[in-house]
C-alpha positions as CSV (number, residue, x, y, z in Angstrom):
1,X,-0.5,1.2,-16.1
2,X,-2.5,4.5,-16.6
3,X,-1.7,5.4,-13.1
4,X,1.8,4.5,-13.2
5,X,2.5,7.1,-16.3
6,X,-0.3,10.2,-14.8
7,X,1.9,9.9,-11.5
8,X,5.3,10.1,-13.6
9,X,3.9,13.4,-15.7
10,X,3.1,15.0,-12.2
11,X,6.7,14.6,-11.2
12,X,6.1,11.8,-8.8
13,X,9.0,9.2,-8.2
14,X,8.3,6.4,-9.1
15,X,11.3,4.5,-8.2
16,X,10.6,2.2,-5.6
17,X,7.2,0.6,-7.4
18,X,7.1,-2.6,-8.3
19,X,4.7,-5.3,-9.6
20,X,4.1,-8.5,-7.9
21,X,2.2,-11.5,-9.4
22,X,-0.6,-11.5,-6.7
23,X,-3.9,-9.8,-6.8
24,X,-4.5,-6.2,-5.5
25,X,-6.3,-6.1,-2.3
26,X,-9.8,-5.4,-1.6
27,X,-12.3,-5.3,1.4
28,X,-16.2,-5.8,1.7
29,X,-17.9,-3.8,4.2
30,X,-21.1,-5.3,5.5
31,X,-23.2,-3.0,7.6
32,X,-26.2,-4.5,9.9
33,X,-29.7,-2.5,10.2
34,X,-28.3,-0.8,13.4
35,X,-25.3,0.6,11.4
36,X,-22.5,-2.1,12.8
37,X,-20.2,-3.0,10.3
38,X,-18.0,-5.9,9.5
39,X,-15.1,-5.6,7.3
40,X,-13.6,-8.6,5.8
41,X,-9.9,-7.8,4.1
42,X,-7.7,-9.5,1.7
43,X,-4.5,-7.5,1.7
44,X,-3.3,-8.7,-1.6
45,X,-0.2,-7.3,-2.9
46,X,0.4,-4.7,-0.3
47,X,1.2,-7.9,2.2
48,X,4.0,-8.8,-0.4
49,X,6.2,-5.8,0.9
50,X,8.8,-7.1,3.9
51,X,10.7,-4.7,6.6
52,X,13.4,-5.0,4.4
53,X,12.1,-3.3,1.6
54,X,10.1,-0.7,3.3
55,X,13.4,0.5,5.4
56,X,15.2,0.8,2.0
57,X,12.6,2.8,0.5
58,X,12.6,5.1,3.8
59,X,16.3,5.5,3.9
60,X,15.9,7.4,1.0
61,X,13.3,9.9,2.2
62,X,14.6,13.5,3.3
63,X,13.0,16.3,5.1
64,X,10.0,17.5,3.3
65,X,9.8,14.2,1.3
66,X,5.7,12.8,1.6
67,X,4.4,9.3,1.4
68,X,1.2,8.0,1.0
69,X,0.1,4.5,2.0
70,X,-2.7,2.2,2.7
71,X,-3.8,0.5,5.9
72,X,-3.4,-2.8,4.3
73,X,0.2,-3.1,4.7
74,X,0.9,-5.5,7.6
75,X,4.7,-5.6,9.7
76,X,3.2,-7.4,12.8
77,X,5.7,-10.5,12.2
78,X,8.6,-8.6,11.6
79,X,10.7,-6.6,13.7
């Protein structure tokens, strides 16, 4: 939880974190001789956040507010 307390000494709010019991995510990029690639992604607990959450978390961002994500979060089902 090293991360967890360095972003709470650098002022960061933490609020809206939580801990699931499924694996973080992680991808394996395989690149050919010609320099094609082929990425093969398990999304892990990132896929664990629903609409739901995410619009509570945004309802309480302001002007100027910043967030920083990953492009493993998926919403394609949901609407």
């Amino acid at each position: 939880m090293f991360l967890l307390e360095l972003c709470r000494e650098y002022g960061i709010n933490t609020q809206f974190l939580t801990e699931v019991d499924v694996p973080t995510g992680n991808a394996i990029i395989q690149v050919d001789d010609n320099g094609d690639n082929c990425i093969v992604l398990y999304g892990g607990a990132n896929q664990e956040m629903g609409g739901d959450f995410i619009r509570q978390v945004l309802n309480h961002f302001t002007a100027g507010d910043v967030i920083v994500l990953q492009n493993e979060i998926n919403l394609m089902n949901e609407s």
